[in-house]
PANUMAR-233539 format. One record per residue (C-alpha): residue number from 1; residue in one letter; x, z, y. Coordinates in nm, 4 decimals. Layout:
N
+------+------+----------+----------+----------+
: resi : resn :        x :        z :        y :
+------+------+----------+----------+----------+
:  NUM :    A :        X :        Z :        Y :
...
+------+------+----------+----------+----------+
***
This chain:
119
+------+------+----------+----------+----------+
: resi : resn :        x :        z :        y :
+------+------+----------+----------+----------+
:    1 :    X :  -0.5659 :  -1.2821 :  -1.7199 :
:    2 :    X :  -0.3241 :  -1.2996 :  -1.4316 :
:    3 :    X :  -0.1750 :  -1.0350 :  -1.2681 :
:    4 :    X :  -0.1553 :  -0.9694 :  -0.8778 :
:    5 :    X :   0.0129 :  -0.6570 :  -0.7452 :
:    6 :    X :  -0.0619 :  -0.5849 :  -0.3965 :
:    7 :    X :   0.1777 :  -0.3981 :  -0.0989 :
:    8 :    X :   0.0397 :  -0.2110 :   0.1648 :
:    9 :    X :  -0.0121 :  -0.5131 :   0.4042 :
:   10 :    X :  -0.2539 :  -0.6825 :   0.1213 :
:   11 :    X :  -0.4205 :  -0.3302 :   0.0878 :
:   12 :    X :  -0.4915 :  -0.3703 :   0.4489 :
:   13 :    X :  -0.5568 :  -0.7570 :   0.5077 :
:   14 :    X :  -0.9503 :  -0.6698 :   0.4129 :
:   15 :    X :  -1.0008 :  -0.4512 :   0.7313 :
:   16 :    X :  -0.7762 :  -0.6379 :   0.9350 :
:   17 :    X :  -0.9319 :  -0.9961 :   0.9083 :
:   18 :    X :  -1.2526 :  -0.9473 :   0.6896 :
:   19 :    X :  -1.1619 :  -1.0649 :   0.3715 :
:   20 :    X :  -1.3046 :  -0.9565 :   0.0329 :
:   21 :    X :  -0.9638 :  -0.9499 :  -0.1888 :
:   22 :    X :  -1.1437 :  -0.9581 :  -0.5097 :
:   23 :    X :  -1.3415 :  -1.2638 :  -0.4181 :
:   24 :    X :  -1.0896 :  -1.4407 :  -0.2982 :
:   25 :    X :  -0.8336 :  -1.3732 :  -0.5398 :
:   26 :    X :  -1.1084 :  -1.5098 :  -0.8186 :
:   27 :    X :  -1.1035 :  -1.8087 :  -0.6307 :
:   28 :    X :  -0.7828 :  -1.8800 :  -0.6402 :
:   29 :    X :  -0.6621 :  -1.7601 :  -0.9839 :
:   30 :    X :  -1.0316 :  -1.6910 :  -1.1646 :
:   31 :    X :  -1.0211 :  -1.3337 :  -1.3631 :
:   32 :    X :  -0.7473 :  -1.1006 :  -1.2352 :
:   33 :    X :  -0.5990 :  -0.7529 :  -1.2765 :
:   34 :    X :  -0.4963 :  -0.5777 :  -0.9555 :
:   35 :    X :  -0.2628 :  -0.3216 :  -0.9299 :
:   36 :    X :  -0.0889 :  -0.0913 :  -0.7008 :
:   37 :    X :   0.2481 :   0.0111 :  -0.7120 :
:   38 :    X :   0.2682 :   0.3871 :  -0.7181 :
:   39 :    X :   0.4626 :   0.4640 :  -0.4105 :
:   40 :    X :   0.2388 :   0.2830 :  -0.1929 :
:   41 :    X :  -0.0012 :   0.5228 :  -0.2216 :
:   42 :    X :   0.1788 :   0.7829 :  -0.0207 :
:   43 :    X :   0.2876 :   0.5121 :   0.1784 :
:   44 :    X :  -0.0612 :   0.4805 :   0.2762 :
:   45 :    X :  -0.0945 :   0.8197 :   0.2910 :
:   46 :    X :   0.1079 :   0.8724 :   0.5994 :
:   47 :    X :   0.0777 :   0.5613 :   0.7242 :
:   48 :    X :  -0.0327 :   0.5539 :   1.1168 :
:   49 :    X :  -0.2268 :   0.3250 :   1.1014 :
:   50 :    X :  -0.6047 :   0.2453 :   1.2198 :
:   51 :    X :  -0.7412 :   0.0961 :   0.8638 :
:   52 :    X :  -0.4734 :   0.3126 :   0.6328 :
:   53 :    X :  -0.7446 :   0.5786 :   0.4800 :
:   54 :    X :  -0.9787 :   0.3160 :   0.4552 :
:   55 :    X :  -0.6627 :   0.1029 :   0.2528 :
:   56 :    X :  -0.6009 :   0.4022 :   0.0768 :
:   57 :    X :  -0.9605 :   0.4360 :  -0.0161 :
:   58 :    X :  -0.9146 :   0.0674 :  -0.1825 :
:   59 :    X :  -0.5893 :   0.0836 :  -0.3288 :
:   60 :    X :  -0.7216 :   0.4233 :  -0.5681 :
:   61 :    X :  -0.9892 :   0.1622 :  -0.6715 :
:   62 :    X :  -0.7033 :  -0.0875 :  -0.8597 :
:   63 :    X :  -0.4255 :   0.0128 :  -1.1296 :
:   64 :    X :  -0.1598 :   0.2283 :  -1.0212 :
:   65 :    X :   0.0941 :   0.1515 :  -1.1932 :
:   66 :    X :   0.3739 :   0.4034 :  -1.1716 :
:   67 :    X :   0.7409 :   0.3240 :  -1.0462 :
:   68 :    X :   1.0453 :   0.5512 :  -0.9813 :
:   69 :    X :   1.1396 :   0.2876 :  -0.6463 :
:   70 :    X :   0.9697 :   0.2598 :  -0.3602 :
:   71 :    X :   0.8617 :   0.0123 :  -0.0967 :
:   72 :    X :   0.9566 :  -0.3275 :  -0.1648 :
:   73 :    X :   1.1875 :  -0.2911 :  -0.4498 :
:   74 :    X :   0.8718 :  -0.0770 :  -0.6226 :
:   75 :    X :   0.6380 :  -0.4056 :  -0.5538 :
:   76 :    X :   0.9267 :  -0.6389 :  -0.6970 :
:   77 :    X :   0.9582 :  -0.4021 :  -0.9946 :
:   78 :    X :   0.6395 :  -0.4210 :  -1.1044 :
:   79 :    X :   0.5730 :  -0.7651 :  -1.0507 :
:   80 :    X :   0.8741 :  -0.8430 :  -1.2736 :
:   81 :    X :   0.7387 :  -0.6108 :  -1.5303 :
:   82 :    X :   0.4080 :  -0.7321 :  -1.5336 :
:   83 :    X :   0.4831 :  -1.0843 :  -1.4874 :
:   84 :    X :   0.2383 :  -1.1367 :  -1.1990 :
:   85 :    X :   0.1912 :  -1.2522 :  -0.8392 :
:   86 :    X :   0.3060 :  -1.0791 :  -0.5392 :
:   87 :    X :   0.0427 :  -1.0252 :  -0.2529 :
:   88 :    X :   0.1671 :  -1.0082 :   0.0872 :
:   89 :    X :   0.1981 :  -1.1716 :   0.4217 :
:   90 :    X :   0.5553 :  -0.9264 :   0.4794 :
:   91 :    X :   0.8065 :  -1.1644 :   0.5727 :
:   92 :    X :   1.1193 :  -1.0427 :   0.4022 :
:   93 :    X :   0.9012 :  -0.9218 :   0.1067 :
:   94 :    X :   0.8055 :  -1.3099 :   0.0428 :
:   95 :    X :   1.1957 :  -1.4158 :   0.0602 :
:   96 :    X :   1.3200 :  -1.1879 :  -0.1399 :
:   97 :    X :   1.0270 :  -1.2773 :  -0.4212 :
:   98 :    X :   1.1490 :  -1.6570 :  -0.3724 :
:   99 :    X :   1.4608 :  -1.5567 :  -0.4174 :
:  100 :    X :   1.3957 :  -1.3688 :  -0.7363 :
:  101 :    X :   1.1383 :  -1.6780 :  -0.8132 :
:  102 :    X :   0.8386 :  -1.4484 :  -0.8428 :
:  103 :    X :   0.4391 :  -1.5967 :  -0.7507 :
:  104 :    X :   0.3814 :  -1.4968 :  -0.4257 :
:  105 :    X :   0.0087 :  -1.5591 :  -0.2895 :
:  106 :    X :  -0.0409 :  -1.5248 :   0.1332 :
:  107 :    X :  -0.2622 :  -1.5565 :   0.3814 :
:  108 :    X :  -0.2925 :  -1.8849 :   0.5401 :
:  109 :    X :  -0.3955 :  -1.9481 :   0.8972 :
:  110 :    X :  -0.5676 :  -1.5926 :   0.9214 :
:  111 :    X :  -0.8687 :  -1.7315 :   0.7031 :
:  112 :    X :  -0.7315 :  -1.8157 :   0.3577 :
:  113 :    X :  -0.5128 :  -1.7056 :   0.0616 :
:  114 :    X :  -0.2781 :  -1.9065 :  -0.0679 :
:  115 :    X :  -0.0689 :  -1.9494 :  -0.3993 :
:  116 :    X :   0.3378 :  -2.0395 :  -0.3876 :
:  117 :    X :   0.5025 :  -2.0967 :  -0.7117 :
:  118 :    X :   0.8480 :  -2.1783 :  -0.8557 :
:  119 :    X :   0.9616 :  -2.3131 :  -1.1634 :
+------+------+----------+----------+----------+
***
């Protein structure tokens, strides 16, 4: 079973362009486990944002997996720990997991998620 770990823009991609994660993730990769960095959920917390309690609301519903960094660094942390995929359409989050040759998977063309690779 793969692994994705989501940041706070995958946590709010759902409510932002209508698209069921869980379903789509299945899709790409068949049975996952989903997790949350631990930070992220404060994150969310004060986030001002329209969508962030309803976010919030999904991110309690995955893993938390528990991290002593924060923001990016927490996301990169646990994907290197738990050998899994990195959900996110941040910018500098996806080059810095090229860089560091961790799975990414993105939305593509507002409609789609994609998986990126490296070997």
């Amino acid at each position: 079973m793969q692994t994705v770990v989501l940041d706070t823009n995958a946590l709010l991609m759902p409510f932002e362009i209508r698209i069921n994660l869980d379903l789509a993730l299945s899709d790409l990769l068949g049975d996952v486990r989903c997790v949350v960095p631990g930070p992220l959920i404060g994150e969310l917390k004060h986030l001002d944002h329209k969508f962030s309690k309803a976010a919030l609301e999904l991110a309690r519903k995955y893993e938390i997996v528990q991290t002593t960094l924060s923001g990016d660094e927490a996301v990169i942390e646990v994907a290197h720990s738990t050998g899994g995929y990195i959900l996110t359409n941040d910018k500098s989050l996806r080059a810095r997991a090229r860089k560091e040759g961790i799975p990414l998977i993105y939305l593509r063309s507002s409609t789609h998620l994609v998986i990126e690779t490296f070997k």
